[in-house]
N, CA, C and O atoms as a GROMACS GRO file, in nm:
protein
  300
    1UNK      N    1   9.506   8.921  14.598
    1UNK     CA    2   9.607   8.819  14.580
    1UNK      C    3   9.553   8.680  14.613
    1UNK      O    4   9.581   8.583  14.543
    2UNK      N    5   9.500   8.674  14.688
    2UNK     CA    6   9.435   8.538  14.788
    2UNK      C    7   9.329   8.493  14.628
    2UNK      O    8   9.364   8.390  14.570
    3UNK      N    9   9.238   8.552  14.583
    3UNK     CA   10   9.169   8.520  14.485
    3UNK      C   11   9.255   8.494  14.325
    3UNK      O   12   9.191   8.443  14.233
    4UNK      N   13   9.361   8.522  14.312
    4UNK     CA   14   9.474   8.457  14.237
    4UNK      C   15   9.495   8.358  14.237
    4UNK      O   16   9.479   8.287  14.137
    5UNK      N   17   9.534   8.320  14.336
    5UNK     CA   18   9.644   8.182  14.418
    5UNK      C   19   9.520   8.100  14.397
    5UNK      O   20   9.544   7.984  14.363
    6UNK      N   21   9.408   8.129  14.409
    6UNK     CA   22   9.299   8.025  14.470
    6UNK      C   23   9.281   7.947  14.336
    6UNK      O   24   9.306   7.829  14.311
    7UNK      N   25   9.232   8.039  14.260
    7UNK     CA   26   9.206   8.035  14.049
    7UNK      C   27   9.329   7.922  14.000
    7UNK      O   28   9.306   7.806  13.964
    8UNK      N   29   9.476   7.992  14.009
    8UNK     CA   30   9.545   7.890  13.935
    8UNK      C   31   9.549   7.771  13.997
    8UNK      O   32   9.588   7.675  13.930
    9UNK      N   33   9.501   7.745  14.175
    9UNK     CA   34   9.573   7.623  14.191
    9UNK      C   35   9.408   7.533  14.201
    9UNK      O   36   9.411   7.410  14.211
   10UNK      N   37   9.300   7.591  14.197
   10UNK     CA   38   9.200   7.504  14.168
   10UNK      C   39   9.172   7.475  13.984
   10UNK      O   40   9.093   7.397  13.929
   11UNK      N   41   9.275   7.574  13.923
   11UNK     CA   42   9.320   7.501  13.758
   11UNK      C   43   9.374   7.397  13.754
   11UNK      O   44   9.352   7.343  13.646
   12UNK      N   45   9.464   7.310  13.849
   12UNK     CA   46   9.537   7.293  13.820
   12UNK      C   47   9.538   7.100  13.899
   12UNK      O   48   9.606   6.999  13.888
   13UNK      N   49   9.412   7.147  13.976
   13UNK     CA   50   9.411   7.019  14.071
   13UNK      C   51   9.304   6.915  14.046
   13UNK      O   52   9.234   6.950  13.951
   14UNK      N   53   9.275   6.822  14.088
   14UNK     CA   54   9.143   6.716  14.042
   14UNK      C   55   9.035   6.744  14.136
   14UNK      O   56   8.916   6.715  14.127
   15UNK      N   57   9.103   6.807  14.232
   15UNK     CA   58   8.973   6.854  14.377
   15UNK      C   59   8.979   6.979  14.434
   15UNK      O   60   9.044   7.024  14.529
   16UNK      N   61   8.872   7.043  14.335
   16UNK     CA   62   8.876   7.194  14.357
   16UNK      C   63   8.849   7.263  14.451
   16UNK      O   64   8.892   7.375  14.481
   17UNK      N   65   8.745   7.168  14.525
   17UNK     CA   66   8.664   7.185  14.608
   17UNK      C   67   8.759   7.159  14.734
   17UNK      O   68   8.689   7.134  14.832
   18UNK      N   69   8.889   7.158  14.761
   18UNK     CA   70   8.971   7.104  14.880
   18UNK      C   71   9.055   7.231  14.846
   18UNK      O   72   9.099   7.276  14.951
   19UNK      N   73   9.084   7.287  14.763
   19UNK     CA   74   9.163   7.416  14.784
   19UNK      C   75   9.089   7.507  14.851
   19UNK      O   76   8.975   7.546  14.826
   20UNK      N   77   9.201   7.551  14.982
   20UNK     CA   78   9.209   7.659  15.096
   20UNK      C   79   9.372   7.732  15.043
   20UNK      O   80   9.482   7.681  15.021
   21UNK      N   81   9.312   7.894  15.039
   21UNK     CA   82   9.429   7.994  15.076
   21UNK      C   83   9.362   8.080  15.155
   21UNK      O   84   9.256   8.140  15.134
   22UNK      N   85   9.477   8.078  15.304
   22UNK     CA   86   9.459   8.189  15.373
   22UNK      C   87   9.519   8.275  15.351
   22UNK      O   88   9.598   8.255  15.259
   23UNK      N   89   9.524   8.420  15.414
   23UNK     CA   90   9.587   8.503  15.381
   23UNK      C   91   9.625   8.555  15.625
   23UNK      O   92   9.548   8.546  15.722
   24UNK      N   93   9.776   8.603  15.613
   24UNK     CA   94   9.855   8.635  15.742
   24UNK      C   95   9.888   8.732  15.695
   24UNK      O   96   9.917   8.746  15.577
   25UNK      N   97   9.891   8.846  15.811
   25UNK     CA   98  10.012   8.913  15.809
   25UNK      C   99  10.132   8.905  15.883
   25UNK      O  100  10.126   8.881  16.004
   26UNK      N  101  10.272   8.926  15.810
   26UNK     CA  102  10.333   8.889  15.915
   26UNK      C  103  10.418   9.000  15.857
   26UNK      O  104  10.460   9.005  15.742
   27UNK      N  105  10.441   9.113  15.983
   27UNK     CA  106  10.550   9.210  15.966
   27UNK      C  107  10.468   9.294  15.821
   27UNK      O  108  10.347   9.274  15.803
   28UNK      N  109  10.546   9.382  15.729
   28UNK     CA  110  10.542   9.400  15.617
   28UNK      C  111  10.469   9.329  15.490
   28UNK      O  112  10.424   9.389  15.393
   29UNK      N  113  10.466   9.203  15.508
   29UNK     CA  114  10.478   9.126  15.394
   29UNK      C  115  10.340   9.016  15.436
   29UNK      O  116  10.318   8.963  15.545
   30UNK      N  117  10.272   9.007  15.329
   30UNK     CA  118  10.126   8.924  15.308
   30UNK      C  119  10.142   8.784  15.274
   30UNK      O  120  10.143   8.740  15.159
   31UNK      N  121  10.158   8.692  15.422
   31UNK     CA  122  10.160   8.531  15.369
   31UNK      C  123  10.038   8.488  15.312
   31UNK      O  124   9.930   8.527  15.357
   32UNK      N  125  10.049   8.406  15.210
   32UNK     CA  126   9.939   8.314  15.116
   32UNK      C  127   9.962   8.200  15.184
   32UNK      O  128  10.074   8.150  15.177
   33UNK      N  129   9.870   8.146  15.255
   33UNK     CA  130   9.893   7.979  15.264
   33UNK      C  131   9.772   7.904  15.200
   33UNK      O  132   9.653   7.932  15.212
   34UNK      N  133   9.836   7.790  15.120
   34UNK     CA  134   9.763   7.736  15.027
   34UNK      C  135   9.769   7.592  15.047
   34UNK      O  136   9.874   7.530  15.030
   35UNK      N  137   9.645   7.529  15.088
   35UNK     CA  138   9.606   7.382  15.129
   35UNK      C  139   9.558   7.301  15.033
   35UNK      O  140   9.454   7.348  14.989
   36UNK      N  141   9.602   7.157  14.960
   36UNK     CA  142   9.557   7.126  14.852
   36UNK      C  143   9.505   6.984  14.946
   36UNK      O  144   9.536   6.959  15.062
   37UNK      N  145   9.430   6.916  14.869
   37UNK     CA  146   9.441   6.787  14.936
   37UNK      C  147   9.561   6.698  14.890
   37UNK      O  148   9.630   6.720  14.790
   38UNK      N  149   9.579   6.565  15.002
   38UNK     CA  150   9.701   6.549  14.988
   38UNK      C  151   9.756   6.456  14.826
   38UNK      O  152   9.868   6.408  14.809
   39UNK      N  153   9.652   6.453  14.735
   39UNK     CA  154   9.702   6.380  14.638
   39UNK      C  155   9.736   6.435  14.500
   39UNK      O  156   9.791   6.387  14.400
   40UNK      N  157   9.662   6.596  14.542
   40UNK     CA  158   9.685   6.738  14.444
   40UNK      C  159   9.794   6.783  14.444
   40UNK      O  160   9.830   6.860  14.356
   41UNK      N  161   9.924   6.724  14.606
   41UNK     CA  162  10.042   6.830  14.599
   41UNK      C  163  10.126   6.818  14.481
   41UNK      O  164  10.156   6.923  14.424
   42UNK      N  165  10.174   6.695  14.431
   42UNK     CA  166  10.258   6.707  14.332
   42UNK      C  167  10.194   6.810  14.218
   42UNK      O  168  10.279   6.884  14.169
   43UNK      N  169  10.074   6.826  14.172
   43UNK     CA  170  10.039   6.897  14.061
   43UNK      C  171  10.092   7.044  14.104
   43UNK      O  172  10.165   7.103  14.024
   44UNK      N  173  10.056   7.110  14.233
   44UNK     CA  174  10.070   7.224  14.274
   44UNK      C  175  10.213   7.277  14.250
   44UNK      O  176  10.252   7.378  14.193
   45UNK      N  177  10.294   7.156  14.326
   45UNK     CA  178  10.457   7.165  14.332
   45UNK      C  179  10.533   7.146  14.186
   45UNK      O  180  10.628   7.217  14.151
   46UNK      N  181  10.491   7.066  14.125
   46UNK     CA  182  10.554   7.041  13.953
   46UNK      C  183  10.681   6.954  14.054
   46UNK      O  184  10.702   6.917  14.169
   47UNK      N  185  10.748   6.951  13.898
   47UNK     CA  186  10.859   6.887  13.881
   47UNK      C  187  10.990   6.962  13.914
   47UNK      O  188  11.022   7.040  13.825
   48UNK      N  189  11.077   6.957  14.028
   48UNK     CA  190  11.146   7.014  14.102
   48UNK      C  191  11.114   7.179  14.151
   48UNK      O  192  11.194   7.270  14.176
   49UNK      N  193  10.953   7.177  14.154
   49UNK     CA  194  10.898   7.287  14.245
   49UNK      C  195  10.904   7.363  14.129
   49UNK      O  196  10.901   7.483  14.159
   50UNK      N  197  10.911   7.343  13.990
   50UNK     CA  198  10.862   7.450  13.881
   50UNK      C  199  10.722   7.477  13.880
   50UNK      O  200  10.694   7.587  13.832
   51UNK      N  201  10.619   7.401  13.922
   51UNK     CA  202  10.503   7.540  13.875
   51UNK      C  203  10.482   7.568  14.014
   51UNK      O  204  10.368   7.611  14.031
   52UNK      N  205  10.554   7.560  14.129
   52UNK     CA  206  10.542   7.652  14.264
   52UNK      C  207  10.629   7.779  14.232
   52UNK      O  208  10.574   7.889  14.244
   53UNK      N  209  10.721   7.774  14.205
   53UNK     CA  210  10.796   7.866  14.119
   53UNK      C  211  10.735   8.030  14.060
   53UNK      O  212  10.765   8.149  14.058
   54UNK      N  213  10.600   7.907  14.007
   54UNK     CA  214  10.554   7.998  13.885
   54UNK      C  215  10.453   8.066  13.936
   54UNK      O  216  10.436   8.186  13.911
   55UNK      N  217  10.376   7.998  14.014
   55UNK     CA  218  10.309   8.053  14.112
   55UNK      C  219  10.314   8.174  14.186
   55UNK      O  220  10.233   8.264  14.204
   56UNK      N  221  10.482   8.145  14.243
   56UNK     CA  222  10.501   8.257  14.282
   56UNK      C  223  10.570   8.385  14.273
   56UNK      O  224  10.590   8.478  14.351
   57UNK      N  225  10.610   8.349  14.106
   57UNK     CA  226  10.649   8.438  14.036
   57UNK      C  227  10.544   8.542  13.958
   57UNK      O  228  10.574   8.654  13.916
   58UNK      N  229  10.411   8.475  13.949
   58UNK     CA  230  10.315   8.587  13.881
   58UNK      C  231  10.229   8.634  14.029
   58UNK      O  232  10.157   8.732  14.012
   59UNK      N  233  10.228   8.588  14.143
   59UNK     CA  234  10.198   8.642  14.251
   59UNK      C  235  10.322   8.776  14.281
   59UNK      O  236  10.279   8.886  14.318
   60UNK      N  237  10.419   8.763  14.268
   60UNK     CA  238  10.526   8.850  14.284
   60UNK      C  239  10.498   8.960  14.222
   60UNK      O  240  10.520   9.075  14.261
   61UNK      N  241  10.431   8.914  14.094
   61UNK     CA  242  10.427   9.014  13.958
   61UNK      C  243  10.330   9.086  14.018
   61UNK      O  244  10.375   9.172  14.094
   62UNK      N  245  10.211   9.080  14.010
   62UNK     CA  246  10.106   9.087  14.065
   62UNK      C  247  10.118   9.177  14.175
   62UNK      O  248  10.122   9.296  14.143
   63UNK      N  249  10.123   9.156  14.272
   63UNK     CA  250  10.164   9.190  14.400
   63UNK      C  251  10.280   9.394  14.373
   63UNK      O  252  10.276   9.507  14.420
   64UNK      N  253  10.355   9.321  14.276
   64UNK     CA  254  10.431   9.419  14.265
   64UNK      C  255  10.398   9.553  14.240
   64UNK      O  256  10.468   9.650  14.269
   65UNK      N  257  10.279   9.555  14.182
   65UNK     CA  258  10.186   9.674  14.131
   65UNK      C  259  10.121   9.725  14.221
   65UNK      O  260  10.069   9.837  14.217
   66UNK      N  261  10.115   9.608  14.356
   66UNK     CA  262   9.995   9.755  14.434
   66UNK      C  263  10.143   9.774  14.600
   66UNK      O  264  10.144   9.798  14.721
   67UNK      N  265  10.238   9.740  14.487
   67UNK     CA  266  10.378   9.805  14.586
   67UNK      C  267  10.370   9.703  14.773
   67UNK      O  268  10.404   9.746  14.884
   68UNK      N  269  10.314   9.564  14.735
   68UNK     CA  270  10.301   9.509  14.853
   68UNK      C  271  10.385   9.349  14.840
   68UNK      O  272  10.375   9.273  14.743
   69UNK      N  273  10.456   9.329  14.950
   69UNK     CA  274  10.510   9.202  14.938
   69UNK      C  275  10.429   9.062  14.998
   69UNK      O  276  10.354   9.080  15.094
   70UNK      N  277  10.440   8.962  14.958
   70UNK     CA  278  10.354   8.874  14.932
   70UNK      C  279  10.455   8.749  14.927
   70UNK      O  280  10.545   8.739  14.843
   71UNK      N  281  10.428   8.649  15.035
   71UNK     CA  282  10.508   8.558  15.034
   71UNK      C  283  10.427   8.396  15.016
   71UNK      O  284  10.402   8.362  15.132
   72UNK      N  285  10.384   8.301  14.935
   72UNK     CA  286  10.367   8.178  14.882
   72UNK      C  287  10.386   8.123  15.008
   72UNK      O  288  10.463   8.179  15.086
   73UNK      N  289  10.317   8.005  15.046
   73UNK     CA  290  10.327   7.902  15.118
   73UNK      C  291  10.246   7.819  15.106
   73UNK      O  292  10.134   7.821  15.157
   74UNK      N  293  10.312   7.703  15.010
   74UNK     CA  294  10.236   7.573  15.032
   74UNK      C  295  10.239   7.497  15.128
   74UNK      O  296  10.351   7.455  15.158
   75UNK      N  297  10.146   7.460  15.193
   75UNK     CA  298  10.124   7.360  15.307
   75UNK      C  299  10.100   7.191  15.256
   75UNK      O  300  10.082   7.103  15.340
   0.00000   0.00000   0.00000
């Protein structure tokens, strides 16, 4: 999952080289935290948080297949 998150959001940014995702466990469920630099966030976030959305809707997808929950966090 962590190698997902990493792919679309260094697609997606001008500084590839500044994307960090960690990966937590917390309880059940697998936090992603994902660090852009600070002038990449709007690209990450979109326009009222639609491609965070999306993000973490094909992480969901994704995720769903090896039956594990997986929770997005942009920092």
């Amino acid at each position: 999952m962590k190698e997902l998150v990493e792919i679309i959001a260094k697609s997606l940014v001008d500084n590839p080289d500044e994307v960090e995702v960690t990966e937590k466990q917390s309880g059940k469920a697998l936090v992603l935290e994902l660090k852009v630099a600070p002038s990449d966030m709007g690209k990450v976030i979109g326009k009222q948080g639609r491609i965070a959305k999306a993000i973490r809707s094909v992480v969901k997808a994704a995720a769903s297949r090896d039956d594990i929950k997986v929770i997005v966090d942009i920092l």
